[in-house]
C-alpha positions, 0 to 999 in steps of 0.5 A: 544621091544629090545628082539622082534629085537633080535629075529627077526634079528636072525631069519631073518639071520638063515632063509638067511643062512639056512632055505632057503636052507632047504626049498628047500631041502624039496620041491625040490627033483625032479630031471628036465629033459630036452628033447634033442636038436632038432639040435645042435645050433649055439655057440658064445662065448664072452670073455671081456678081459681088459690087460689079455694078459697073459692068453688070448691066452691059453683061446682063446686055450682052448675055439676053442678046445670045441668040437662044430662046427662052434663055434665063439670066441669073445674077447671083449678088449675094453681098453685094452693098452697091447698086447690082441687084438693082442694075440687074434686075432693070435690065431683065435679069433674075435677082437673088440677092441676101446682104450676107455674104457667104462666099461665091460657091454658096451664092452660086448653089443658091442660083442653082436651085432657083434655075429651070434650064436644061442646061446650066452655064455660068459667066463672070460679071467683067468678061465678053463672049463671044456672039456664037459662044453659047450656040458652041458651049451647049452643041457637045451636049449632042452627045450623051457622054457629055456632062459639062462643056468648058469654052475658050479664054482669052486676055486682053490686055496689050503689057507683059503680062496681057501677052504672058497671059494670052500665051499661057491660055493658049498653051493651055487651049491646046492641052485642054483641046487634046484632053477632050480627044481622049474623052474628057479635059480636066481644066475648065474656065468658070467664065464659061461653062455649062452643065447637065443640070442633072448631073450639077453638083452646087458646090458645098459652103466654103469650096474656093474653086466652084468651077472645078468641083463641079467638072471632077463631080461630073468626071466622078460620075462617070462622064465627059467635060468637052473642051470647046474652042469656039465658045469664046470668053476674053476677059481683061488682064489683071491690073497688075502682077501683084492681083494676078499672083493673088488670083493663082494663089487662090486657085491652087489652094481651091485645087488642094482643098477639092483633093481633099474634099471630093471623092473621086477627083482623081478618078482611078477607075478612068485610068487616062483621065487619072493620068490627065488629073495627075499630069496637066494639074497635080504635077504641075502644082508641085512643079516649085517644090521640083524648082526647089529641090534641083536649085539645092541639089546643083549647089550641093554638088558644088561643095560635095562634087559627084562622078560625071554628068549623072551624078553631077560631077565638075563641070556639070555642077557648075552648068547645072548652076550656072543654066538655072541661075541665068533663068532667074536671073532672065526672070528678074530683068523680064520686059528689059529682055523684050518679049521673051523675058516674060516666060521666064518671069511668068513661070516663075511667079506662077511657081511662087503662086503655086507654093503660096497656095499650097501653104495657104491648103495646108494652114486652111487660111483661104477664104471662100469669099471673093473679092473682085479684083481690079481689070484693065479696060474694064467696060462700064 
């Protein structure tokens, strides 16, 4: 039995990691075309901004030089005690501003109702697109099966974790890429992404992850989320580890509570996209649970040998021992070990920041409310 946990945890973590994206790899190699639009569409963009008034107005800036006709901005500032509302609205944008604050998803469900285009894109306050983002964020709307676009994110930043970062979301491009070949992606970036406006779904009061309840509402009704590489979003990386951590934690408890709270986020009557839900973010959550149950089983098999490889008998206890000890060992030393010793320490911290979400879902002690977390190189 120790050995069966060992190897099955192992497995199920290589396959979260690994097999899945090769799994796509085989079976999504056919590029998806998207017929051309048949007129340009209407464009709101929503920014929920919370004290951002040092990059607030450069956004604004940034995003009515998009080249789009008639394109609305809207700067949701709910909450907000320093001057957004102000720099906003100088700058030519919409402002819906009220001194509560009652979280982002109620903030952005209040925009949702104010905007009149066709489609409805949401941006963060500190990130940059691209100039052509959202020319590529709204050309898969040409096809009809089409009910949201996601773009493409990157991080800034030039440390351990700038480079752990930009190599995660690049890791997660190709997935996300592949996802779309087969019909639909199940990962979107909130920083950019668009919806029907009549398929949007505004988030109930108290949703953490606002982006994602909107993309599985759309998956739930029956249509696709297009991943598009060349809308493009780079936003700095987290000031520190510690903010990054804090950032995951809140992700993954957003991702329990959407579980629970939405029907059809696991769409069964889609059987690949049920598959995509349950590989690429369901397995993955439960990945430090797997890290947890193997580490247990290989020391067991120390005390309590079993027969041969299969049953961790000797010398296989003491190997599968000595290969997990030698990963966290590489994890703690991480920037000492050069640019490889970020991976190690990178999964690690987002396993600690998957468990810690979880444990947040199960006690319901993750707030809605959004607290702006420090960038480095944050324009002003």
């Amino acid at each position: 039995m120790i050995g069966i946990a060992f190897w099955v945890s192992a497995a199920l973590a290589a396959y979260a990691y690994l097999g899945y994206p090769l799994v796509l790899a085989v079976v999504a190699r056919r590029r998806r075309r998207y017929p051309p639009l048949s007129t340009v569409p209407s464009v709101t963009i929503i920014v929920a901004a919370h004290d951002e008034e040092a990059v607030i107005g450069r956004k604004v800036d940034e995003l009515l030089a998009l080249d789009q006709p008639g394109l609305e901005v809207i700067v949701a500032a709910d909450g907000s005690s320093d001057g957004t509302a102000g720099i906003a609205s100088g700058r030519g944008a919409t402002v819906l501003h009220r001194p509560e604050r009652l979280g982002k998803s109620a903030a952005i469900a209040r925009a949702i109702d104010a905007a009149d285009g066709e489609i409805i894109a949401f941006s963060d306050a500190n990130n940059h697109w691209a100039p052509g983002a959202l020319r590529a964020l709204i050309t898969p709307f040409g096809d009809p099966r089409v009910g949201a676009v996601t773009g493409k994110k990157m991080s800034g930043g030039d440390d351990g974790l700038g480079w752990s970062e930009g190599a995660y979301w690049r890791y997660e491009s190709f997935i996300r890429l592949r996802e779309t070949r087969l019909g639909s992606t199940v990962g979107v970036n909130g920083e950019i992404f668009a919806v029907r406006r009549d398929l949007v779904s505004p988030p109930p009061a108290g949703i953490v992850n606002d982006d994602a309840w909107m993309a599985h509402a759309v998956i739930a009704a029956g249509h696709d989320v297009a991943f598009a590489p060349e809308a493009l979003s780079v936003e700095p990386v987290s000031a520190t580890a510690a903010d990054e951590m804090e950032r995951r934690t809140r992700m993954v408890a957003g991702f329990w509570q959407m579980l629970a709270r939405l029907p059809g986020a696991i769409p069964w009557r889609r059987p690949v996209v049920a598959w995509q839900v349950i590989s690429h973010k369901l397995m993955r959550h439960l990945v430090p649970l797997w890290m947890v149950t193997a580490g247990l089983a290989s020391l067991s098999a120390l005390a309590v040998p079993g027969d041969g490889l299969w049953g961790l008998g000797t010398p296989w206890n003491a190997w599968a021992v000595a290969t997990q000890a030698a990963f966290y060992l590489a994890a703690l030393a991480g920037p000492r070990l050069g640019g490889a010793g970020y991976v190690p320490r990178f999964v690690v911290a987002s396993n600690a920041a998957a468990l810690g979400g979880l444990w947040r879902h199960l006690r319901g002690t993750q707030d809605a409310a959004w607290s702006r977390a420090d960038r480095v190189r944050e324009a002003a």
